[in-house]
FIGU-410607 format. One record per atom (N, C-alpha, C): residue number from 0; residue in one letter; atom name; x, y, z. Coordinates in pm, whole numbers, padded with zeros to 5 digits, always signed. Each point is the difference from the previous one (the first is absolute). Layout:
BEGIN
torke pos: NUM; code: A; site: CA; x: X; y: Y; z: Z .
...
//
This chain:
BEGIN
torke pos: 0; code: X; site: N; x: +00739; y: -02332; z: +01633 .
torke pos: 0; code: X; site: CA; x: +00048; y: +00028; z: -00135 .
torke pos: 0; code: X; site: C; x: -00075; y: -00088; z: -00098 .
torke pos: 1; code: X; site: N; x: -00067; y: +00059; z: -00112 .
torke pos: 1; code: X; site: CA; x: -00069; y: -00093; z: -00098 .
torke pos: 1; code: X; site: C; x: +00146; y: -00007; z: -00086 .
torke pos: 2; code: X; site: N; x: -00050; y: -00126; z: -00058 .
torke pos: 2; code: X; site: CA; x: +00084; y: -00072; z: -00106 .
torke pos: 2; code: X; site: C; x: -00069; y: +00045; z: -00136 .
torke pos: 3; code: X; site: N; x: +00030; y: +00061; z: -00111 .
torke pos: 3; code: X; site: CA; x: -00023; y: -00008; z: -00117 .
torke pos: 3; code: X; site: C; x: +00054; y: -00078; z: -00160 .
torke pos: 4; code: X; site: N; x: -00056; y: -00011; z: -00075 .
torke pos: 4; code: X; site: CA; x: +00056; y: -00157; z: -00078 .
torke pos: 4; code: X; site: C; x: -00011; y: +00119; z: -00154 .
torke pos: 5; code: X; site: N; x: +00102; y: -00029; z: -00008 .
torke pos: 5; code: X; site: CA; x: +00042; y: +00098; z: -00163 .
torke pos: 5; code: X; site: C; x: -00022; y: -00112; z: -00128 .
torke pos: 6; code: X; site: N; x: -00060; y: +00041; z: -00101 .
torke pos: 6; code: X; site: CA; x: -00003; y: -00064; z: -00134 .
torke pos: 6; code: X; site: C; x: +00110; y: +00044; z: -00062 .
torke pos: 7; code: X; site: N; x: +00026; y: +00143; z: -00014 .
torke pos: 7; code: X; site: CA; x: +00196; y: +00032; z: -00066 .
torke pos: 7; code: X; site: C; x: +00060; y: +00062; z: +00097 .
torke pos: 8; code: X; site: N; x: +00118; y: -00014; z: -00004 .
torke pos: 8; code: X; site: CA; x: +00111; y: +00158; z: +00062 .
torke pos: 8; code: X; site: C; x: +00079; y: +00021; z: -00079 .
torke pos: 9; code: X; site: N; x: +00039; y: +00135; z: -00043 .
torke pos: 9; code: X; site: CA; x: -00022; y: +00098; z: +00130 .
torke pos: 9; code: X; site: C; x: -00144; y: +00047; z: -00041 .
torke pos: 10; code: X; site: N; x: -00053; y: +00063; z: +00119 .
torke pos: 10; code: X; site: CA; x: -00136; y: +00076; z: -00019 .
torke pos: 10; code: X; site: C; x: +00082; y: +00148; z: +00103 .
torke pos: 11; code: X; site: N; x: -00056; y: +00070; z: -00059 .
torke pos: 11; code: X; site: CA; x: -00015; y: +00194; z: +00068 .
torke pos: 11; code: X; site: C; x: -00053; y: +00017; z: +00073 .
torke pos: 12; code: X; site: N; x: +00063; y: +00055; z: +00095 .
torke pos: 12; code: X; site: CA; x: -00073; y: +00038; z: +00148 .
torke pos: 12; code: X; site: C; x: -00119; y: +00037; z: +00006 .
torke pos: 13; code: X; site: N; x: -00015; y: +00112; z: -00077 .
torke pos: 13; code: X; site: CA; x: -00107; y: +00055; z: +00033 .
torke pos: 13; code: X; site: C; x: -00135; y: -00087; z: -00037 .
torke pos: 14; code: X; site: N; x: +00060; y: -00062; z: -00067 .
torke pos: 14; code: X; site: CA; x: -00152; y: -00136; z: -00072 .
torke pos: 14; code: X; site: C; x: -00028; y: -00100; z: +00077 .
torke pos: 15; code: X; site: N; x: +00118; y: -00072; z: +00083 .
torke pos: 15; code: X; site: CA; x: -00046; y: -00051; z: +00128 .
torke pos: 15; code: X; site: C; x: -00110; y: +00065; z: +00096 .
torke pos: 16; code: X; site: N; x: +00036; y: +00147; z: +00013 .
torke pos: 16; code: X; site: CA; x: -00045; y: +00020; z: +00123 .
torke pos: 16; code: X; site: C; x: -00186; y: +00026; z: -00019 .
torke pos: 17; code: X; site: N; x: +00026; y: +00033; z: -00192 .
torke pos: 17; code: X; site: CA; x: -00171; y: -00006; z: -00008 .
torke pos: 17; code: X; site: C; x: -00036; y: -00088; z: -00020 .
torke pos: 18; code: X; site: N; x: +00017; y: -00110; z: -00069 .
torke pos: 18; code: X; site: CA; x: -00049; y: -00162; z: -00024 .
torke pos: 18; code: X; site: C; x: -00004; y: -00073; z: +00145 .
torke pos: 19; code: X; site: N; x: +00061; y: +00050; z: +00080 .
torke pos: 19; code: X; site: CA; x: +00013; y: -00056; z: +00113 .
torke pos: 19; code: X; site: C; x: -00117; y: +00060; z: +00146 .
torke pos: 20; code: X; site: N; x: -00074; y: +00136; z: -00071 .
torke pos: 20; code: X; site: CA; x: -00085; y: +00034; z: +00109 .
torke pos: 20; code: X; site: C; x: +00031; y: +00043; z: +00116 .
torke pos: 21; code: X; site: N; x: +00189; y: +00098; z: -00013 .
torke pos: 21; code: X; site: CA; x: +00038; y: +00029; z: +00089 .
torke pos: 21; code: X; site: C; x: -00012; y: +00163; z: -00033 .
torke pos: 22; code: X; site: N; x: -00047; y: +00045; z: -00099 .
torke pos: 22; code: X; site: CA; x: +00007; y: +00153; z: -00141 .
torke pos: 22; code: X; site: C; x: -00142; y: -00013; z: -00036 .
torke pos: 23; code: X; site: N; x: -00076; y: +00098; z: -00005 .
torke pos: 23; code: X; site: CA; x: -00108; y: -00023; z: -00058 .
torke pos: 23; code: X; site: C; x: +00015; y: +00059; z: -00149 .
torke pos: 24; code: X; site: N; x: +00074; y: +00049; z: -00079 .
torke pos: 24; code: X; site: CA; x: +00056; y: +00016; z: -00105 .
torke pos: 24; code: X; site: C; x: +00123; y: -00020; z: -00044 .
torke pos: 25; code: X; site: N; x: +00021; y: -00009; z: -00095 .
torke pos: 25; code: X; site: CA; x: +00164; y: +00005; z: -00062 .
torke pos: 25; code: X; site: C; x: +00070; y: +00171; z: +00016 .
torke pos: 26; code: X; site: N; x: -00108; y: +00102; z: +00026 .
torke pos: 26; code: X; site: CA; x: +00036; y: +00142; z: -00023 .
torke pos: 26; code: X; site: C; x: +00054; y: -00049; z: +00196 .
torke pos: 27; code: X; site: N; x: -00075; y: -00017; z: +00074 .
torke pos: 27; code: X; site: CA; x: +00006; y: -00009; z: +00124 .
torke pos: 27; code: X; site: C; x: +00139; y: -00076; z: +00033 .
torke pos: 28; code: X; site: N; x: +00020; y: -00110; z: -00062 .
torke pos: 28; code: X; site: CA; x: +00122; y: -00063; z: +00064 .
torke pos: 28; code: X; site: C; x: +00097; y: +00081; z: -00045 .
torke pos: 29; code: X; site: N; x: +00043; y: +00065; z: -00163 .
torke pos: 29; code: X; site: CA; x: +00128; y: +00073; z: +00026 .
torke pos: 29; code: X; site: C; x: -00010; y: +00094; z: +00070 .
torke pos: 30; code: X; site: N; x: -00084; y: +00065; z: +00025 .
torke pos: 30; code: X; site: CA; x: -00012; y: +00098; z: +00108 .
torke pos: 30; code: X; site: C; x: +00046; y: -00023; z: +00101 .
torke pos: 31; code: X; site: N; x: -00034; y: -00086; z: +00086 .
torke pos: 31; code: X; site: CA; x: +00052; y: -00045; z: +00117 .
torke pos: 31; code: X; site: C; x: +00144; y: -00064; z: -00009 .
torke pos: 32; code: X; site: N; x: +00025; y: -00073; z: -00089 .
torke pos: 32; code: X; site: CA; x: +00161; y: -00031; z: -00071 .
torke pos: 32; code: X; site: C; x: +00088; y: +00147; z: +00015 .
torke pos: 33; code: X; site: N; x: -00043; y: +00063; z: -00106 .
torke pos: 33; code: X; site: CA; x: +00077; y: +00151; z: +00013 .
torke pos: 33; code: X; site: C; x: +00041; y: +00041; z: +00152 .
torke pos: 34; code: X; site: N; x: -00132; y: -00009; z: +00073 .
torke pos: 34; code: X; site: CA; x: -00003; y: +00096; z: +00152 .
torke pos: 34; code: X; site: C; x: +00102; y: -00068; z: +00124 .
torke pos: 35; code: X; site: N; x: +00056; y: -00165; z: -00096 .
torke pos: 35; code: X; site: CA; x: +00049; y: -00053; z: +00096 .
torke pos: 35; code: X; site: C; x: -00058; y: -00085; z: +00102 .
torke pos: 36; code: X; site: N; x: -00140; y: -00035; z: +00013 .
torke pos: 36; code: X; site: CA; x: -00045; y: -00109; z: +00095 .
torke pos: 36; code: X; site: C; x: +00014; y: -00106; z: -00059 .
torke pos: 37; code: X; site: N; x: +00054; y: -00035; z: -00106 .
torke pos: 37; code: X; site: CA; x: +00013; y: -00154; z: -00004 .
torke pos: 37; code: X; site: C; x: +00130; y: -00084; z: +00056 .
torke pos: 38; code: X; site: N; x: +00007; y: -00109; z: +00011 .
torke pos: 38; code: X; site: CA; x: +00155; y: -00010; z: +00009 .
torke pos: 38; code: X; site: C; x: -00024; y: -00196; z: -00074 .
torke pos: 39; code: X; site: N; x: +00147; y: -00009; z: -00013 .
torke pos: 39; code: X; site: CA; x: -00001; y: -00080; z: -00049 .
torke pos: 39; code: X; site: C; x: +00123; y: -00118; z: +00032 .
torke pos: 40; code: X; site: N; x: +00005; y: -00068; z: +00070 .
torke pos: 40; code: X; site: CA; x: +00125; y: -00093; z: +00041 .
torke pos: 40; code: X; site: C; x: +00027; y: +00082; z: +00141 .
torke pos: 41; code: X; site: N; x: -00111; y: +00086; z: +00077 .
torke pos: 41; code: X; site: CA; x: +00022; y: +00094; z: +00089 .
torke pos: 41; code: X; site: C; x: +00084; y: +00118; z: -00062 .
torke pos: 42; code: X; site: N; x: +00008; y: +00056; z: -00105 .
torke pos: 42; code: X; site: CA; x: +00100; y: +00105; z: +00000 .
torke pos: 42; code: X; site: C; x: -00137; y: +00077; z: -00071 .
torke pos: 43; code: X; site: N; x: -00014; y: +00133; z: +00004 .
torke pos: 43; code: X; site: CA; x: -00093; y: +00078; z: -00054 .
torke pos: 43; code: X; site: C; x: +00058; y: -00031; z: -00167 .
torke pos: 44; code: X; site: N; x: -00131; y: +00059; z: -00058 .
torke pos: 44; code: X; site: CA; x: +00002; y: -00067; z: -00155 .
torke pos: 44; code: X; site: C; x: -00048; y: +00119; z: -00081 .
torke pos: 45; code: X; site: N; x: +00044; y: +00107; z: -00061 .
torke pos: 45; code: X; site: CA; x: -00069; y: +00088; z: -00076 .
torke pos: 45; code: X; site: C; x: +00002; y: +00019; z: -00161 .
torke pos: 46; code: X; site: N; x: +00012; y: -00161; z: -00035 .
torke pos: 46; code: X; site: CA; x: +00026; y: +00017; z: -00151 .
torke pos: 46; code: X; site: C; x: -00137; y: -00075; z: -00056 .
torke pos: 47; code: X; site: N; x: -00088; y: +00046; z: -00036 .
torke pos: 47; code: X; site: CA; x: -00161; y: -00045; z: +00021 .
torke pos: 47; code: X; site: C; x: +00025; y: -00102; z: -00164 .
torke pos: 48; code: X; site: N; x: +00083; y: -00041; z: -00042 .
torke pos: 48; code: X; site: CA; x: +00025; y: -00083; z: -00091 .
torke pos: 48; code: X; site: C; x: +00118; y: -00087; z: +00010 .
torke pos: 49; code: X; site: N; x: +00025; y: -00030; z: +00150 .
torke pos: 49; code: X; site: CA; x: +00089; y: -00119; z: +00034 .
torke pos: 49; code: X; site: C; x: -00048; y: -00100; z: -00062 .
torke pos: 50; code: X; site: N; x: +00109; y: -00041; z: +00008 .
torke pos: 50; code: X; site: CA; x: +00001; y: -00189; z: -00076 .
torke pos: 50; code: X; site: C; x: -00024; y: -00119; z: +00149 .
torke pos: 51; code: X; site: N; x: -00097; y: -00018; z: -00004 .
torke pos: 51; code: X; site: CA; x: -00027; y: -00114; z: +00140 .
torke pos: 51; code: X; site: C; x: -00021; y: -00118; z: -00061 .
torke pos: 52; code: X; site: N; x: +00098; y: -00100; z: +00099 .
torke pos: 52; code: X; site: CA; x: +00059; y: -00135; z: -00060 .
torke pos: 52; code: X; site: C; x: -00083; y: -00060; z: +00095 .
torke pos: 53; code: X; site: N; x: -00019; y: -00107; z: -00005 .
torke pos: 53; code: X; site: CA; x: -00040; y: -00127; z: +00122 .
torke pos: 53; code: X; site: C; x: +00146; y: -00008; z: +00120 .
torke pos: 54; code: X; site: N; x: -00103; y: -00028; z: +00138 .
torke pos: 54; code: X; site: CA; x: +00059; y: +00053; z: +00075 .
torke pos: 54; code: X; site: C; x: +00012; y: +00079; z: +00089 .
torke pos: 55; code: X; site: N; x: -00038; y: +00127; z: -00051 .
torke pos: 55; code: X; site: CA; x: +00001; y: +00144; z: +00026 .
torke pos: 55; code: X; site: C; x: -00131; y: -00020; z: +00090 .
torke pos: 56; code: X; site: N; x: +00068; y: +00149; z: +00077 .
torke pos: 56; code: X; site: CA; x: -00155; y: +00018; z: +00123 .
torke pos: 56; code: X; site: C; x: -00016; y: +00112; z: -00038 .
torke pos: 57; code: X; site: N; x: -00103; y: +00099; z: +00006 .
torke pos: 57; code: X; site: CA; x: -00052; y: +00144; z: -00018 .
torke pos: 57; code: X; site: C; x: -00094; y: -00014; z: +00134 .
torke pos: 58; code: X; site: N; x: +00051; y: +00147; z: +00052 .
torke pos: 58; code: X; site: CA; x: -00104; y: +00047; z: +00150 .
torke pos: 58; code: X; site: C; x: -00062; y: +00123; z: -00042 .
torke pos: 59; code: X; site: N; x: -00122; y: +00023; z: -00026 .
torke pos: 59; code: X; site: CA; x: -00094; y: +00146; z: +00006 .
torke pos: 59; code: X; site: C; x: -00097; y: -00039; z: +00104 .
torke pos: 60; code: X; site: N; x: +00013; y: +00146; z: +00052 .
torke pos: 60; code: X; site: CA; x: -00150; y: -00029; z: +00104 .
torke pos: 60; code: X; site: C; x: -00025; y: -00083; z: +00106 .
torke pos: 61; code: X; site: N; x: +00060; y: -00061; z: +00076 .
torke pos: 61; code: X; site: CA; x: +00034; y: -00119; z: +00061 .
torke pos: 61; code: X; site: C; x: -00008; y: -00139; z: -00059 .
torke pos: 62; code: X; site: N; x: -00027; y: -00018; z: -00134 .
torke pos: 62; code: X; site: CA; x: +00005; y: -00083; z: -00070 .
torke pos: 62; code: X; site: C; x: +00114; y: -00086; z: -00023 .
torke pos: 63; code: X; site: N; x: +00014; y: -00118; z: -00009 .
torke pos: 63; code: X; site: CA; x: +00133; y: -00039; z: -00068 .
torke pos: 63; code: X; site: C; x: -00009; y: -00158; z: -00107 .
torke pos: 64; code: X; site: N; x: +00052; y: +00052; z: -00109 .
torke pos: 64; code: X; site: CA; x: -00046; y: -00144; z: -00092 .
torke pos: 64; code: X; site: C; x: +00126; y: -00008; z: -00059 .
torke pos: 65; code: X; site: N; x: -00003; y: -00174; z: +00023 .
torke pos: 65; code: X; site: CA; x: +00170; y: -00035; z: -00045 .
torke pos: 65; code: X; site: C; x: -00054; y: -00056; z: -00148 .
torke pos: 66; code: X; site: N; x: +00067; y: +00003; z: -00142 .
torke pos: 66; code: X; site: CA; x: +00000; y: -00030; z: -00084 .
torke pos: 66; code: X; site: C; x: +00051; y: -00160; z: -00061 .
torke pos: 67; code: X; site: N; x: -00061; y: -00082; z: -00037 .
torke pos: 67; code: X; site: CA; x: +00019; y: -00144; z: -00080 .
torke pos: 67; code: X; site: C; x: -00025; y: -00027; z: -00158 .
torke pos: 68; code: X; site: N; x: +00123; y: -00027; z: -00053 .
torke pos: 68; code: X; site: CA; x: -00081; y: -00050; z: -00156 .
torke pos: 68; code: X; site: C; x: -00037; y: -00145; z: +00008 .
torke pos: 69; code: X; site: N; x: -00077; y: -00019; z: -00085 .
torke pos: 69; code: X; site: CA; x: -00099; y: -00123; z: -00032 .
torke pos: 69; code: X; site: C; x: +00051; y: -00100; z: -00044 .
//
C-alpha cells in the first residue's frame, strides 16, 4: 500500500485517482468511478466527486493508496 500526503481535504475522488497515476485522465477516473471499480474504505464507491479525508484507502486495479494530510 503506498502512503499519500495531502496539502488540503477534502479532495474528489476522481482527482486522486488522476493526480495519483492510477487514471490516465480525469474523463477516465469518473468513468471507472461510475462503472463501480473503485472502492473506498473497501466498500465500492460510485460518486466520482466523493469527499476523501486523510485516512481513507481507495483500491483500483490492484492498487491501494491510503490517504495523509500534511
Amino acid at each position: 500500500m503506498k502512503d499519500v500526503k495531502l496539502k488540503k481535504e477534502p479532495v474528489e475522488l476522481y482527482k486522486i485517482l488522476k493526480f495519483e497515476g492510477m487514471a490516465t485522465s480525469g474523463g477516465e477516473a469518473k468513468t471507472v468511478i461510475a462503472d463501480g471499480k473503485v472502492s473506498v474504505n473497501g466498500i465500492i464507491e460510485t460518486q466520482k466527486s466523493k469527499k476523501i479525508m486523510s485516512g481513507d484507502v481507495i483500491e483500483y486495479n490492484a492498487e491501494k493508496i491510503r490517504l495523509h494530510f500534511k
